[in-house]
Structures are given as C-alpha cells and as structure tokens.
C-alpha positions in Angstrom: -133.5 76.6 125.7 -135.7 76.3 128.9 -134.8 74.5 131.9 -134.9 70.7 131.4 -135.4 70.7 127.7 -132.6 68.5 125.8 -130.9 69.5 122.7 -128.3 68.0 120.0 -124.8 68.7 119.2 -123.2 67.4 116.3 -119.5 67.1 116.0 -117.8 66.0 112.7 -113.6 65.6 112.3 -111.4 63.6 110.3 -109.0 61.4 111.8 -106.4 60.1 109.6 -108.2 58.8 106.9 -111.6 58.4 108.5 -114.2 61.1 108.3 -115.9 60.8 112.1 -119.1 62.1 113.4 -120.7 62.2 116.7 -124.1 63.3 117.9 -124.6 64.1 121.7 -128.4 64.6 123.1 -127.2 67.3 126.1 -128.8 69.0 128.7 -128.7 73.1 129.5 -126.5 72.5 132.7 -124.1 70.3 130.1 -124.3 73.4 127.4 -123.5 75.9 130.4 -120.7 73.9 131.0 -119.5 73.7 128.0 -119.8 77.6 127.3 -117.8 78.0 130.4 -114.9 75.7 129.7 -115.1 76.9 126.4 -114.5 80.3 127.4 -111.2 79.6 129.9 -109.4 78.1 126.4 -106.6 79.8 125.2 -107.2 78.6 121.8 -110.8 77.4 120.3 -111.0 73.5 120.9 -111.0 71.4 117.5 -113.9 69.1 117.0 -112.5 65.8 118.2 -111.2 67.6 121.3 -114.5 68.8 121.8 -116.3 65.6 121.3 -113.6 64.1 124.1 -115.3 66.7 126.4 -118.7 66.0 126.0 -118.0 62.4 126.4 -116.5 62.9 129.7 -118.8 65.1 131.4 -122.2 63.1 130.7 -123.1 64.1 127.3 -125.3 60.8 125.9 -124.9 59.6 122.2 -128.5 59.5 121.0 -129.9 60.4 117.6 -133.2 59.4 117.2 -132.9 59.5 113.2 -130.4 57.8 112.5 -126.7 56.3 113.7 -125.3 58.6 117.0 -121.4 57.9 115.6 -120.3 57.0 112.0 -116.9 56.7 111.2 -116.4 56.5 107.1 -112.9 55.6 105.6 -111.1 56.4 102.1 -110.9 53.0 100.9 -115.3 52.3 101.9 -115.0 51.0 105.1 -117.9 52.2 107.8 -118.5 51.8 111.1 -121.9 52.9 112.4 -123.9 53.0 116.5 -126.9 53.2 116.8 -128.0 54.8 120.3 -130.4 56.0 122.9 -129.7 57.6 125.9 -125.8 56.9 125.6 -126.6 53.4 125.2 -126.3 51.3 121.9 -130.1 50.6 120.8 -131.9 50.4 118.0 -135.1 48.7 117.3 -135.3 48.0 113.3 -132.0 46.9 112.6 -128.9 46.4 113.9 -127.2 48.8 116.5 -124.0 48.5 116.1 -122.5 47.7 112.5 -119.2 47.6 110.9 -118.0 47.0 106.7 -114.4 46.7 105.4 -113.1 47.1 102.8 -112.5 43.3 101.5 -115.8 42.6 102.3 -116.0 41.5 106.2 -119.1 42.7 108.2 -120.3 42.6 111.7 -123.6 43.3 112.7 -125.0 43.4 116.6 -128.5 43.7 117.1 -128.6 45.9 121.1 -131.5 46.5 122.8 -130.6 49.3 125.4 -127.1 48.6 125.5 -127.5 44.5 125.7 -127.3 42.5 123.1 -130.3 40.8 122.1 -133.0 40.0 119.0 -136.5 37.7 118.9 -136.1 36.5 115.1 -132.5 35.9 114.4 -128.5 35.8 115.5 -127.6 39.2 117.7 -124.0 39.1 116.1 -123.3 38.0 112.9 -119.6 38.4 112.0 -118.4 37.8 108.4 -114.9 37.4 106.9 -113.6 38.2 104.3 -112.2 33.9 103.3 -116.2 33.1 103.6 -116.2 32.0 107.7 -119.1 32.6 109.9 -119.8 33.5 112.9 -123.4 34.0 114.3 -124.3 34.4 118.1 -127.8 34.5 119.4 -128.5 36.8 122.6 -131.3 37.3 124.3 -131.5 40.1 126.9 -127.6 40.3 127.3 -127.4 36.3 127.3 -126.3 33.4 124.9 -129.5 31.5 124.7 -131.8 29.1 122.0 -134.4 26.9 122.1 -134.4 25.5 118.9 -130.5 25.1 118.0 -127.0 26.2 118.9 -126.7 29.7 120.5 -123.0 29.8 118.6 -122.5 28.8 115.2 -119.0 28.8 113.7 -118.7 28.1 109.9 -114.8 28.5 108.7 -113.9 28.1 105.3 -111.0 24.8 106.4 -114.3 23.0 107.4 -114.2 23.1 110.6 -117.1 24.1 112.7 -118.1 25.0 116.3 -121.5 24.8 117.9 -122.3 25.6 121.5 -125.8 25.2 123.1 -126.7 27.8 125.8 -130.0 28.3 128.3 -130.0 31.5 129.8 -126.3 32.4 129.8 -125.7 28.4 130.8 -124.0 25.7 128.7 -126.8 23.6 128.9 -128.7 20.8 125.9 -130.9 18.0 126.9 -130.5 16.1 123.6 -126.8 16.1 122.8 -123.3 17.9 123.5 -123.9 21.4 124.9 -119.9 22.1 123.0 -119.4 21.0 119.9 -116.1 21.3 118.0 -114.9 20.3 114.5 -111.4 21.0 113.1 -109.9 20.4 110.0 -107.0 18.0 111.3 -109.8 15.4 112.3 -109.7 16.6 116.0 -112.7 16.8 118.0 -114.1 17.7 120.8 -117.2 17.0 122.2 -118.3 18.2 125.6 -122.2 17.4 127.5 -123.2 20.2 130.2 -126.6 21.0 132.2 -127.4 24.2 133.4 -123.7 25.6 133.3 -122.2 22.4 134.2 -119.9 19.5 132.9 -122.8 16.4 133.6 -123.7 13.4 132.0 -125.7 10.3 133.3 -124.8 7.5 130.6 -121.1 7.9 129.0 -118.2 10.7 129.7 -119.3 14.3 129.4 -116.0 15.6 127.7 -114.2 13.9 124.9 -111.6 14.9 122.7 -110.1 13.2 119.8 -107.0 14.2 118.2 -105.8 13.5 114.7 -103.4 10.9 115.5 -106.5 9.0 117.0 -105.8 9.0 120.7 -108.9 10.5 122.6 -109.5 11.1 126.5 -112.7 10.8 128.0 -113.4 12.2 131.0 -116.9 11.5 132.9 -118.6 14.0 135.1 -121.4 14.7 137.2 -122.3 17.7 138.2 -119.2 19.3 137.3 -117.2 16.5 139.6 -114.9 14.3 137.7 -115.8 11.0 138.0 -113.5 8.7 136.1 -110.5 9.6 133.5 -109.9 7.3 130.1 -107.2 7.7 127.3 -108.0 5.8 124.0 -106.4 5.1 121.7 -108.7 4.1 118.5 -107.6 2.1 115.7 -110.0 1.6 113.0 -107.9 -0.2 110.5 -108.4 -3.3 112.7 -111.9 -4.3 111.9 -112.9 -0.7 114.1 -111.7 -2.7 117.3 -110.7 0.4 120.1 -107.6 -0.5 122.2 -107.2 0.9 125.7 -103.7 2.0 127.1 -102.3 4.1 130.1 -106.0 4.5 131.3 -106.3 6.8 134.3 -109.2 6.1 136.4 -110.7 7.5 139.3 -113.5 5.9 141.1 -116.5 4.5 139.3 -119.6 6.3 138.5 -122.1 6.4 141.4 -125.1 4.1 140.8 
C-alpha cells in the first residue's frame, strides 16, 4: 500500500449469542501500528480484541457498500450502522437500525453523524404493544414546519406532541407541549422560541384526573400569576376556584 492510500479491515466474532462484524477504513501508519503491536503479543489477539484496538487508535468505521458494524442474534434480532469516516451516515436509508425479536424496530436517519432527513421522521421507534414514537431532526435539531417535531402514539391512548423551531420549543398556533394520558390528565404547555410565553391565557396547564388543574401564566419564561382549579362539570360545567395562588397581574 503506498503512502496515503486507505484500506479496509474486516473483523467478525461472536459474542454470546450474537454474530458481530466490524469494518474499519485504516491508514498505512494505523496498519504499521498494528503490525508492530501485533508482533509484541505473547499470544495472537482474537478478533474482538483486535477490533477494541483499532477502535482506540483512530481506525474509522466506514464501508462504502454497505453497514460498517452488524451485530445478528440467534433468536433474528439485528442491529446495523451505517458509516463514513467513523461517523454514522448514510444517504438512502437509515443509518443506524435496530429489529428484535418480538417485532420492535428503531430506525435513525444520520447525516454525518447528526441526525437529520428532508422527507420524513429521523427516528422512528416501534414497540412491540403497537406504541409510536417518531422524531423529526434536521441537522442535529428537533424541528417542523408543518406539524409536531415529536409524535408519541401508545397503545393506553395516550399521546404526546411537542412542536420545535430549530432546537426551540416554539408554535405560533397552539401549545408547543402537548400531553395526553390515559387517566384523563393533561398537560398543556405554550412556548416561543425556547420559552414558556403566552400573551392571552396561562402558558402551562395541567389537569389531573381528579379534575383539579393549575394554570400558571408566563411571559417570556417569567411567571406571572399562579391558579389552582378545581373543575366540576357535573354542575351545569360551572368551574369553581379554591386556594388560588396569585402573583401579580399580567403586564398590560
């Protein structure tokens, strides 16, 4: 190999039950290296210890055919990285991928180690009872346009949304945090640009089963005013206010 040119090592072990495989993208001064620790052994290295070197002294995961570590179990289960230059990327599917067993996946779509994708959720998580998760990225950050940057489905009924702009908590329209459980409970909670704001009603609210709720009111992350409700809709929907603990009004 000439000076400068890169090539691939391929390491494959088993590990308790899992079959794993590793391919490294190294350099001549890395293979030198290698050769010479290689050499001061007393006995020859097994693959896993050997892949525990090249990991340490710079070798980069990169394959540019396929996945640059798969780990395959007896019972079906796979695990699978996608990488370039040592870091998780992969620009026709996801990166980084995982399938059990009971039918659980994860998928994150990585684009040079962050996670991010144009048409779609960056991490999609799966269970196994039927719940949901799906979380859209875009270079390394929660953020949407057009709809909740978190999306929690579980299979009780409850749900979670949460709206994000560019790594901030942020929705014009509506609660930024959205919460739904299957008690009844809720939680509700309005930010801009990161922070806990809202100009016409309380920015966080929470209602437990048992129909007591607190509503808090905040601008600009600064609690304004503090109410605990307690709602009784038997009544002709009439809302009764006990114990209320309030700070100064909202500014004009």
């Amino acid at each position: 190999m000439s000076s400068g040119e890169k090539s691939h090592v391929r390491l494959t072990y088993k590990r308790n039950a899992s079959d794993i495989t590793w391919i490294y993208r190294v350099d001549e001064e890395i293979l030198r290296s290698a050769q010479t620790w290689l050499a001061l052994q007393n006995t020859v290295p097994t693959a896993e210890i050997l892949a525990d070197w090249f990991h340490k002294n710079g070798a980069a995961l990169n394959c540019a055919t396929g996945p640059s570590y798969i780990s395959r179990d007896a019972d079906g289960s796979i695990e699978e990285r996608y990488c370039r230059d040592g870091l998780e990327h992969r620009d026709d599917g996801p990166a980084y991928s995982w399938r059990r067993s009971n039918g659980a996946t994860s998928e994150e779509y990585r684009r040079m180690g962050k996670l991010h994708r144009d048409d779609g959720p960056a991490v999609t998580v799966r269970h196994a009872n039927g719940s949901i998760i799906e979380e859209y990225y875009r270079d390394g950050l929660p953020h949407r346009l057009d709809g909740p940057a978190v999306v929690a489905r579980y299979i009780n009924g409850g749900r979670v949304e949460r709206y994000y702009r560019n790594g901030k908590s942020h929705r014009d329209d509506g609660p930024a945090n959205i919460e739904r459980r299957s008690d009844g409970s809720a939680v509700d909670e309005y930010y801009r640009d990161g922070k806990l704001h809202r100009e016409d009603g309380p920015a966080d609210i929470r209602r437990e089963a048992d129909g007591w709720s607190i509503k808090r009111y905040y601008r600009e992350d600064k609690l304004i005013k503090t109410e605990r409700l307690l709602e009784i809709t038997a009544i002709s929907g009439v809302s009764f206010t006990r114990n209320p603990e309030v700070g100064p009004s909202p500014a004009p």
